[in-house]
C-alpha positions as CSV (number, residue, x, y, z in Angstrom):
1,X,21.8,64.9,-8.8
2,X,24.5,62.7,-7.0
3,X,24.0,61.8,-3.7
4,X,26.8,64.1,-2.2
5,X,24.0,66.8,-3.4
6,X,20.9,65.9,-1.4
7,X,20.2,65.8,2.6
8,X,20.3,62.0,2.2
9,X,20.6,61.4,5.6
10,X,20.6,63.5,8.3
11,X,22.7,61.2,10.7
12,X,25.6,62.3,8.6
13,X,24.9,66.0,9.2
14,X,26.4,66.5,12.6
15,X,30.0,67.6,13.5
16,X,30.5,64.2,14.7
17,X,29.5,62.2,11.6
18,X,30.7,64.5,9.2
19,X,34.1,62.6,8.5
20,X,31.7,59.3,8.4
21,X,29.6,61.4,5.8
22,X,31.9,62.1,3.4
23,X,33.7,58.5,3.9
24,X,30.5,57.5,3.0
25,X,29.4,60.0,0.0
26,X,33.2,59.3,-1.8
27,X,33.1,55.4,-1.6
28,X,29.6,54.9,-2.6
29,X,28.6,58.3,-5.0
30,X,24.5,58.3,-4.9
31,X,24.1,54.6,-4.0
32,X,22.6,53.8,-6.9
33,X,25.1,52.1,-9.1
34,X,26.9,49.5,-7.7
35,X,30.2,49.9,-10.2
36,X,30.8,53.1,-8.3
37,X,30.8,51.9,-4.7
38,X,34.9,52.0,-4.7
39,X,38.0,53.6,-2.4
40,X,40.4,55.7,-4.0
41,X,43.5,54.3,-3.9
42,X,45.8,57.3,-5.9
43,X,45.5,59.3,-8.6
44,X,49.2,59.6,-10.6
45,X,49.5,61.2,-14.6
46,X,45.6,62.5,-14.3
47,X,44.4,59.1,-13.8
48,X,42.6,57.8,-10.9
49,X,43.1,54.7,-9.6
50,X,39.9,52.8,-7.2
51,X,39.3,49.3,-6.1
52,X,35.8,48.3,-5.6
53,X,34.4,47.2,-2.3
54,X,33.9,43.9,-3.3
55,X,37.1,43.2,-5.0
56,X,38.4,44.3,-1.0
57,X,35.9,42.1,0.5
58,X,37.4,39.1,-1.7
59,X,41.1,39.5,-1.3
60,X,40.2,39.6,2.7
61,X,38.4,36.6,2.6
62,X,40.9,34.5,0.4
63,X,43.5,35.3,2.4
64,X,42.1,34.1,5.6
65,X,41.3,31.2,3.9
66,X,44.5,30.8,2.3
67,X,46.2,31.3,6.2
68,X,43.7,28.7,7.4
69,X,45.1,26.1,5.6
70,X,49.0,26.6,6.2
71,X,51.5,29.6,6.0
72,X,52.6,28.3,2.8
73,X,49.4,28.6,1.4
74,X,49.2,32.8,2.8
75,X,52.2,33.7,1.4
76,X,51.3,32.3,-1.9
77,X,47.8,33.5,-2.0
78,X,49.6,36.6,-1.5
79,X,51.9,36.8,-4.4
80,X,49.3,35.2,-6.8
81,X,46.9,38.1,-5.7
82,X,50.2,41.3,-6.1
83,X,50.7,39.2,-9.2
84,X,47.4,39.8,-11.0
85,X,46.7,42.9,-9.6
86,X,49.7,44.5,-10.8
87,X,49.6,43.0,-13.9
88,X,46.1,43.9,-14.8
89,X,46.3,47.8,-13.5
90,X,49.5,48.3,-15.8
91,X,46.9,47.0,-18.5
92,X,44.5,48.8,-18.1
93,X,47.0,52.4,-18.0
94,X,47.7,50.4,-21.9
95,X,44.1,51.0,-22.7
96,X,44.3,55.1,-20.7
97,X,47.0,55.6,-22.5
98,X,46.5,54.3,-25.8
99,X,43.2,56.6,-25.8
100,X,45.2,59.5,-24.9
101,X,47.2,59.0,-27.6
102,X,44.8,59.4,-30.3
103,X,43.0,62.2,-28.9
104,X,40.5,60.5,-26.6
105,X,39.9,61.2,-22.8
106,X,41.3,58.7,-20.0
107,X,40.9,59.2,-16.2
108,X,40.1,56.4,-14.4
109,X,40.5,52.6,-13.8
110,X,38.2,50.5,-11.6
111,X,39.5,47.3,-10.0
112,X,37.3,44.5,-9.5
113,X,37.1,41.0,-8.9
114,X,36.4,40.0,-12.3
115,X,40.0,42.2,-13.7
116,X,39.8,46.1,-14.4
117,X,37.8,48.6,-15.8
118,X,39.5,51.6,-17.7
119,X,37.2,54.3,-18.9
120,X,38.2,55.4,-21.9
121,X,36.3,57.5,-24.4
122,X,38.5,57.4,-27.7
123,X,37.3,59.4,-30.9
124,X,34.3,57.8,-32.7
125,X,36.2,55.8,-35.2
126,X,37.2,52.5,-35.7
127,X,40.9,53.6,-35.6
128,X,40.7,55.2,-32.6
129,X,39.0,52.4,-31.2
130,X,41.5,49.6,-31.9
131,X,44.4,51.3,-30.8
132,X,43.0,52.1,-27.5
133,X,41.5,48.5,-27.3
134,X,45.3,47.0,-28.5
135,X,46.7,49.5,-26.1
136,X,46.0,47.1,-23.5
137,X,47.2,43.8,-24.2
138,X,50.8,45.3,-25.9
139,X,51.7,45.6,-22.8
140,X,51.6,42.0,-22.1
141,X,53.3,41.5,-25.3
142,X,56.0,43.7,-24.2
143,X,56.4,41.7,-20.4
144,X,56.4,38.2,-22.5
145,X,60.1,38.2,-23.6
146,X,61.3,40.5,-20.2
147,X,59.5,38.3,-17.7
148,X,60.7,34.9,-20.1
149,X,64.2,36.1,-20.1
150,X,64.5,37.0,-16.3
151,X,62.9,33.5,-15.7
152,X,65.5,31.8,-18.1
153,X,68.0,33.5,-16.7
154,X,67.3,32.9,-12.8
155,X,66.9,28.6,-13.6
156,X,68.8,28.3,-16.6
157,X,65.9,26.0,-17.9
158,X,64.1,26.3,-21.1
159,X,61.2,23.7,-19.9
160,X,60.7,26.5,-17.2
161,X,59.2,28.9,-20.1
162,X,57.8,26.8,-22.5
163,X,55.2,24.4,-21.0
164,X,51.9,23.4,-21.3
165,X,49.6,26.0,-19.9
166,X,47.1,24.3,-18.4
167,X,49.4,22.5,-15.8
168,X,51.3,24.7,-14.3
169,X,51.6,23.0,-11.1
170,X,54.0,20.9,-12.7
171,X,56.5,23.6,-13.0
172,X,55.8,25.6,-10.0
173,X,56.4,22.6,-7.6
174,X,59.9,21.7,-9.4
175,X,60.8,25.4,-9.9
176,X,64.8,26.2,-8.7
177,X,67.4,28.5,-9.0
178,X,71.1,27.7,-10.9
179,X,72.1,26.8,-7.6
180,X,69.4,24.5,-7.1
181,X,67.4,26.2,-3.9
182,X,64.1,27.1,-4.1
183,X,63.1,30.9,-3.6
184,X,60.0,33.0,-3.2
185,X,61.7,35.4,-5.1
186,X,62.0,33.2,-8.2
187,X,58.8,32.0,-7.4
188,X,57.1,35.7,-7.8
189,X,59.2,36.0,-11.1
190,X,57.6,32.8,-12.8
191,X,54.2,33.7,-11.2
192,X,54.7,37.4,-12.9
193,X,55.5,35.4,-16.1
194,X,53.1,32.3,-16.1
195,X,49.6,35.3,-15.3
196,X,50.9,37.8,-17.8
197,X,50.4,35.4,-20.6
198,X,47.4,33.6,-19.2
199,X,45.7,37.5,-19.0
200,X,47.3,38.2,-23.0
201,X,45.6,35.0,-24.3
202,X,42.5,35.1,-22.2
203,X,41.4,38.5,-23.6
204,X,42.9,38.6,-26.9
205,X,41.6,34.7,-28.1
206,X,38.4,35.0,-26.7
207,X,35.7,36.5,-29.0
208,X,33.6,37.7,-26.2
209,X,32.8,41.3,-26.3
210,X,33.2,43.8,-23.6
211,X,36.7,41.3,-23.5
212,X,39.4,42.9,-25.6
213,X,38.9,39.8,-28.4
214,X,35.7,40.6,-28.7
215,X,36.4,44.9,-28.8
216,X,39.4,44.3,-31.5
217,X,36.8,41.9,-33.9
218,X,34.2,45.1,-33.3
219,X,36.6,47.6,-34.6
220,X,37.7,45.1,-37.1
221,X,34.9,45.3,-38.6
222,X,33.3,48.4,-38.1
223,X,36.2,49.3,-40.8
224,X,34.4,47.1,-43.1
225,X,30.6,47.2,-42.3
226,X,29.9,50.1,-40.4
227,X,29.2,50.6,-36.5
228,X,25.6,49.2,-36.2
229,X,26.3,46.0,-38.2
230,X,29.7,45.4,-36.6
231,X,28.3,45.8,-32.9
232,X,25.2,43.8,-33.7
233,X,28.1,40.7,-35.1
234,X,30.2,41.1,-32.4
235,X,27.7,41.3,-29.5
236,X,25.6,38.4,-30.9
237,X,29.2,36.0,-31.2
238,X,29.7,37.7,-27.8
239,X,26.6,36.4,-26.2
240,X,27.4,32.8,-27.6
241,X,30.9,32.6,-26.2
242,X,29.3,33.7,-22.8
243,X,27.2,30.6,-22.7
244,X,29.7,28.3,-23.8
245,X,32.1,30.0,-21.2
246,X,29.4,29.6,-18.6
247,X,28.9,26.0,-19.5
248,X,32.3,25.4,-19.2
249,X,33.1,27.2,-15.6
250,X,29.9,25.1,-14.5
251,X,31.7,21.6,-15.7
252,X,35.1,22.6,-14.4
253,X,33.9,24.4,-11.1
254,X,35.4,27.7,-11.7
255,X,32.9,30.2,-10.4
256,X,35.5,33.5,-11.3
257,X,34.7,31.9,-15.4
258,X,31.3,31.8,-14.6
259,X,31.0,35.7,-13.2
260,X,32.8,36.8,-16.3
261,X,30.9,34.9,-18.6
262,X,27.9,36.4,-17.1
263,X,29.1,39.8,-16.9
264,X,29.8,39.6,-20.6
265,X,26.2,38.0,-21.3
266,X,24.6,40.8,-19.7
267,X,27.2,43.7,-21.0
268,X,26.3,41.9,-24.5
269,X,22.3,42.1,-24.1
270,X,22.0,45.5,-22.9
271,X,24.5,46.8,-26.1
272,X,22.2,44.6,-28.3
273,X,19.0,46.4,-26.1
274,X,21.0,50.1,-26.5
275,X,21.6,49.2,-30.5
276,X,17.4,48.7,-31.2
277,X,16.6,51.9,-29.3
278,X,18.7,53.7,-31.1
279,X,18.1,51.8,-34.5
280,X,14.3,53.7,-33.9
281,X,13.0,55.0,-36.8
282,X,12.9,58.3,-34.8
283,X,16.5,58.2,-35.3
284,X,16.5,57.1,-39.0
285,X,18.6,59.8,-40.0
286,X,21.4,59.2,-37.9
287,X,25.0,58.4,-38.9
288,X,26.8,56.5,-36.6
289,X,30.0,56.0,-38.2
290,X,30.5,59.8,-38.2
291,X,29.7,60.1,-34.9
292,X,28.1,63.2,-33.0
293,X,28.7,65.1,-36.1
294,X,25.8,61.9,-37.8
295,X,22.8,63.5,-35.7
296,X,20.6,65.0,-38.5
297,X,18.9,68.7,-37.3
298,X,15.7,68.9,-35.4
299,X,12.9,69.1,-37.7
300,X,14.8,67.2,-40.8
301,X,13.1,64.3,-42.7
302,X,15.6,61.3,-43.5
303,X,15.7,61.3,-47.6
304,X,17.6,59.5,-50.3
305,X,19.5,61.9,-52.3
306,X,18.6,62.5,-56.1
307,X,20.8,61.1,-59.1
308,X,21.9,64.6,-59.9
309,X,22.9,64.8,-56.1
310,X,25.0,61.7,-56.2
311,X,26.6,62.8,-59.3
312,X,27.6,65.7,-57.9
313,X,28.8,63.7,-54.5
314,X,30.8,61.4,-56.9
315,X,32.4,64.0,-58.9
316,X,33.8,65.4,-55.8
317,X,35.0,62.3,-54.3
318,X,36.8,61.5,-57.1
319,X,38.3,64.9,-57.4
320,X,39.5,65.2,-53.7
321,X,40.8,61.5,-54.5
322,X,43.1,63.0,-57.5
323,X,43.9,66.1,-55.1
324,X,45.0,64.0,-52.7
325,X,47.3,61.7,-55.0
326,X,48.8,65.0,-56.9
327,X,49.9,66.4,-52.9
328,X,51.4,62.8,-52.3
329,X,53.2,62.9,-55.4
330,X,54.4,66.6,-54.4
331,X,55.7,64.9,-51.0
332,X,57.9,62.2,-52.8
333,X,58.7,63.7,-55.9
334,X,58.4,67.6,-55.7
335,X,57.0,70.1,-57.9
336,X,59.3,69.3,-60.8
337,X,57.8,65.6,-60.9
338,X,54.2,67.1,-61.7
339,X,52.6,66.8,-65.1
340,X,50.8,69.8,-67.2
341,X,47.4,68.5,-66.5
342,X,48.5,68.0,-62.6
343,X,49.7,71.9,-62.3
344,X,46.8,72.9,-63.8
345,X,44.6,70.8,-61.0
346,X,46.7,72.4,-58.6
347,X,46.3,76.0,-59.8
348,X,42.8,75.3,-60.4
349,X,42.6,74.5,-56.5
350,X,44.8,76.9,-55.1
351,X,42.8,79.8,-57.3
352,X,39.3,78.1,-55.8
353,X,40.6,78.5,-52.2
354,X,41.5,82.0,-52.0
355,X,38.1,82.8,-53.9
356,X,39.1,83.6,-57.1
């Protein structure tokens, strides 16, 4: 029962509170999880957009720290913040839309300090998966060469593109027009450019699952191993890039690394907790590479089939394998291209199905 439900609190009862009241019921749902304690901020294409209350709380205090210091410092605190919002919502509609493509469910994406949340649920299959993790970071592929070229274009300068990553000051601070002014305009462009392949490299190179390098490895290998194994693999490597991630933010002072590092720590050990529960031999029957559809029937004792049972699987798996390469023929070649034997597999079929 969600909080707007109960008679939480009576102060929020009256004609005078009631506006308060529901404020209050919309931003933080039944109080209990903190990842839901966000403000609507639109909803466009059946997907709705919310920043969290602490991601609010931390764009208010930079900036008055940023205007504390000089005006120079606000207004670029400003366009490094528009920057990397912007860049990691249209991200995370990649991922929405990606799941819708395949047949999956998409409504909502969660801003948040630490980047954004899209909440996806994607058909259970590694397919599925991978294209709606992918989904995310093409769209930073496809900004690379359009935010490059605009760049390019507004200073004429290669060395303004192709630099070393980890010092971008030196750019910034040289950064001109043809003409040879400066601009804020020009300076939003390269800002645009310089974030959008920091974010593409950040989350595709790291291995650190719930990070899209870490998702794409899962699915990756679920193709390969299963679902179990691969999520045990990936969340184990997971946990190891967080501490080393950790470590690192500690050296170099960068307490945004350290939060993600942790957030990925924990989001690892609770997967890795959620994997034993559900590797119970209560659930020994279960097959979770198909999915829903794995879940054996009340009452029904996990048992390894019989040889004449797995003859009988492998007959038909090789069988649908042949009726499968007889309708691809059919497709390239047509009905003329088909042997004796194949026309006879084919009739043989086609008689089966319409129970003859």
């Amino acid at each position: 029962m969600g909080w707007q439900d109960r008679q939480f609190d009576e102060r929020f009862r009256g004609s005078d509170a009631g506006g308060i009241g529901r404020w209050f019921r919309r931003v933080f749902g039944d109080g209990e999880n903190p990842l839901t304690w966000a403000v609507t901020l639109y909803r466009a294409w059946g997907i709705t957009v919310k920043i969290h209350l602490i991601y609010l709380i931390w764009i208010i205090a930079k900036l008055i720290a940023s205007g504390a210091r000089d005006q120079f410092g606000f207004v670029f605190t400003v366009m490094t913040m528009a920057a990397l919002f912007g860049l990691v919502l249209i991200h995370e509609y990649g991922h929405c839309l990606a799941c819708r493509r395949v047949g999956g469910e998409a409504d909502q994406i969660l801003m948040w300090p630490l980047g954004g949340l899209a909440y996806c649920s994607p058909p259970h299959s590694w397919r599925a998966h991978l294209a709606t993790v992918v989904g995310g970071p093409m769209v930073n592929v496809v900004l690379w060469p359009i935010l490059g070229a605009a760049v390019w274009g507004l200073t004429g300068s290669i060395g303004d593109i192709v630099f070393n990553p980890f010092t971008p000051g030196s750019v910034l601070g040289g950064l001109t027009l043809r003409s040879g002014e400066a601009s804020w305009a020009l300076a939003g462009v390269w800002l645009l450019y310089y974030l959008n392949v920091v974010l593409l490299a950040f989350n595709v190179l790291l291995p650190m699952y719930p990070m899209d390098g870490g998702r794409i490895l899962q699915a990756v290998l679920w193709a390969k191993i299963g679902y179990q194994r691969s999520m045990a693999i990936s969340t184990t490597l997971g946990l190891v890039a967080a501490v080393v991630l950790a470590v690192m933010a500690i050296v170099f002072g960068q307490m945004t690394l350290f939060a993600i590092a942790l957030f990925a720590g924990i989001t690892c050990w609770m997967q890795q907790r959620q994997m034993r529960f559900v590797g119970d031999p209560a659930l020994g029957g279960y097959d979770f590479d198909r999915g829903f559809a794995g879940m054996p029937e009340a009452n029904e004792e996990p048992r390894t089939p019989s040889r004449r049972e797995r003859r009988r699987a492998q007959k038909q798996a090789d069988y649908e394998k042949e009726f499968d390469r007889i309708l691809d023929k059919i497709s390239r070649e047509g009905m003329g291209g088909l042997t004796a034997r194949e026309k006879r597999v084919l009739s043989r079929d086609t008689a089966r199905r319409r129970g003859r």
